[in-house]
N, C-alpha and C positions, 0 to 999 in steps of 0.2 A: 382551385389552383389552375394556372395557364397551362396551353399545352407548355411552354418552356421550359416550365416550371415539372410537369408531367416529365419528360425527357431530361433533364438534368437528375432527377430520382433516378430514375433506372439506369443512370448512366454508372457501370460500374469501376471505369476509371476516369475520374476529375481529370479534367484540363490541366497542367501544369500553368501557373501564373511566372511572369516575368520578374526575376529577383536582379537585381546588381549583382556585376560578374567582378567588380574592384577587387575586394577582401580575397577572393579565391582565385585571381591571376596573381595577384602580390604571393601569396601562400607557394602556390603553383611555380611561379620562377625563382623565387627563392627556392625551393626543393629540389627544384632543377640544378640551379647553382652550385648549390650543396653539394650533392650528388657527383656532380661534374669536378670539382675542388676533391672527392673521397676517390672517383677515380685516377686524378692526377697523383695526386699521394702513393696509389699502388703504383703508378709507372715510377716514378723515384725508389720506389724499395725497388723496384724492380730491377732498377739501373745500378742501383746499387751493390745487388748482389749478385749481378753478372760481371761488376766491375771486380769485387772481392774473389770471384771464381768460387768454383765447387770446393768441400772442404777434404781433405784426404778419406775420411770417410765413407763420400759415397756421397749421392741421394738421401733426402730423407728419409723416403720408401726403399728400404734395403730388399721388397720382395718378402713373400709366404709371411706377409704378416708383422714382420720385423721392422721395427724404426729405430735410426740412431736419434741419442740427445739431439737437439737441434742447436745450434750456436743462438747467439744474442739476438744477430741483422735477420735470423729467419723467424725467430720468435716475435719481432717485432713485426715481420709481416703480417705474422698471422693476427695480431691486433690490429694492425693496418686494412686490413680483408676483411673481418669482421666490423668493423667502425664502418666500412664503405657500403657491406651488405645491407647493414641495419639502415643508414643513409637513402640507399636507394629503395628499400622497403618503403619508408615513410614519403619518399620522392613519388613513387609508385599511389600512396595513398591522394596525396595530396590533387597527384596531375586526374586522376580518377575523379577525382569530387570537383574539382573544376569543370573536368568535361561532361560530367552530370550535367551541371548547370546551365554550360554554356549549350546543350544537348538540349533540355527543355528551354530555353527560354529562344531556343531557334526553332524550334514547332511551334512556339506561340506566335514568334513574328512570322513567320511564314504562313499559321492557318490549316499547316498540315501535318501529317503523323511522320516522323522521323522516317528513311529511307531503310535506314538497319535496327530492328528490332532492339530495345532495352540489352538483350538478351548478349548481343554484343559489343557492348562497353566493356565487360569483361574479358568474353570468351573471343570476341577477334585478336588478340594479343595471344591466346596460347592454341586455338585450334586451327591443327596443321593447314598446309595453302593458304585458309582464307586468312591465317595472319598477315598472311605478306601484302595485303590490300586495305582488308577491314577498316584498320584505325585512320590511316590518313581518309579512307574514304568519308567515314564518319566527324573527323574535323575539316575537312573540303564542304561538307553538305552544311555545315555549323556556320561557316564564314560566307558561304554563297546567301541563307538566310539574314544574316545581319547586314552585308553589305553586296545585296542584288545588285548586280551588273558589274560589277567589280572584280580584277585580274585573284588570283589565290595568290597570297602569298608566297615568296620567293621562299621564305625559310620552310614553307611548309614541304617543301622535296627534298630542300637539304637535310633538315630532320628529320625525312622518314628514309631517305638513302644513308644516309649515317649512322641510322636506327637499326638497318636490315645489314648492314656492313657489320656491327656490333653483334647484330644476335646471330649471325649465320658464320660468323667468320669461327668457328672454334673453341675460342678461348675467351669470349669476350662477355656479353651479359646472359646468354643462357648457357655458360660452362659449366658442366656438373660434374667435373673433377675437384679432388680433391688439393685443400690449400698445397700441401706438399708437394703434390705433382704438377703447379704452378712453380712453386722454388724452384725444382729439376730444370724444369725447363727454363725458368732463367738463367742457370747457368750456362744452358746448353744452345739457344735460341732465344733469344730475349725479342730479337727485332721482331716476330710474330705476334709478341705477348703487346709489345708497344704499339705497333701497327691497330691492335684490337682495342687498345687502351684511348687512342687518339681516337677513334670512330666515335665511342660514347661519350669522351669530353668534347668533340665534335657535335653528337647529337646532342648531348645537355644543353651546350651556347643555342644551338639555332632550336631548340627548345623553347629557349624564353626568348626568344623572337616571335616563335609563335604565336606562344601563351599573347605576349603581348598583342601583337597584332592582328589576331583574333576578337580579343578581349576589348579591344578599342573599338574595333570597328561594332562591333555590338553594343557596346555600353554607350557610341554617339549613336546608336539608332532609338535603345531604349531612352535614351535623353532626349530624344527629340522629337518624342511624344506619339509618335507614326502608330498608327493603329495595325493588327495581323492584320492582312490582307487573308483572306479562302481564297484555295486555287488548287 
């Protein structure tokens, strides 16, 4: 056996091989789309039932526990909400499997081991501070592999300031209140709720801006044959 041959045995993690990123942008901005279309839907009930006003009733959260019936326009939010969560769940899966991919198959063109650890594809999305950098830094490093020497993407700021607009403003994709206390506060402040609503359909469009324009500029590199360069 060669040395190479020697050294690929003990090597206990295989090189990732360069796969076509097509199928998994297509999936990826579609889910984006999606996603984007489930949050627009909650700004419409939203609007809607600021426009109907509070019902004499109250809140739906009456306090110590106590909830009134809820009318029709709030029952249907709350399948409104739920339809959007599950959406952006799978949106979540989808953008995740793409940047797997487009993640190895940019240390293969490049020659070299990723900047950020496997470790966070995940966890730079939820561990504190370094969420605020992480992701974009990790598709910044994706796109600089596929297309060396080349500006970053314009969408890629607008996506991730639209991204951190959404997740820090309150109410928008990490709110862990309750559906109800969304209704409340449409009737009472809606322009907050909309405000937060637009950042994520904001960030979904220039989303698949990315996806795209990531995806291309890598899939003409794998097409055109370019061997990794080590560096």
């Amino acid at each position: 056996m060669s040395d190479l041959e020697d050294h690929r045995a003990d090597d206990p993690a295989p090189v990732p091989t360069l796969r076509p990123v097509r199928a998994s942008a297509r999936c990826a901005a579609l889910a984006l789309g999606l996603a984007g279309l489930a949050w627009a839907g909650r700004a419409v009930w939203q609007v809607r039932l600021a426009v109907a006003g509070e019902p004499a009733g109250g809140p739906p959260d009456q306090g110590g526990g106590q909830h009134r019936p809820l009318i029709g326009l709030e029952d249907a939010y709350h399948i409104v909400t739920s339809v959007g969560n599950a959406v952006t769940a799978l949106c979540a899966v989808a953008f995740l499997a793409w940047l797997w991919r487009v993640r190895d198959n940019a240390q293969v063109l490049s020659g070299r081991p990723p900047r950020y650890s496997w470790i966070w594809v995940y966890g730079g999305w939820v561990v504190p501070v370094a969420n605020l950098w992480v992701p974009r830094g990790i598709i910044a490093d994706v796109h600089r592999s596929g297309a060396p020497g080349e500006r970053l993407p314009r969408a890629l700021n607008w996506w991730w300031g639209l991204w951190l607009a959404g997740m820090l403003s309150g109410v928008g994709l990490m709110y862990t209140g309750s559906t109800d206390d969304v209704i409340a506060r449409a009737y009472t402040d809606v322009a907050g709720l909309l405000a937060a609503d637009a950042a994520v359909v904001g960030a979904a469009v220039a989303g698949v801006l990315l996806v795209r324009a990531v995806s291309f500029a890598q899939q003409a590199r794998i097409d055109s044959g370019r061997p990794a360069r080590a560096g």
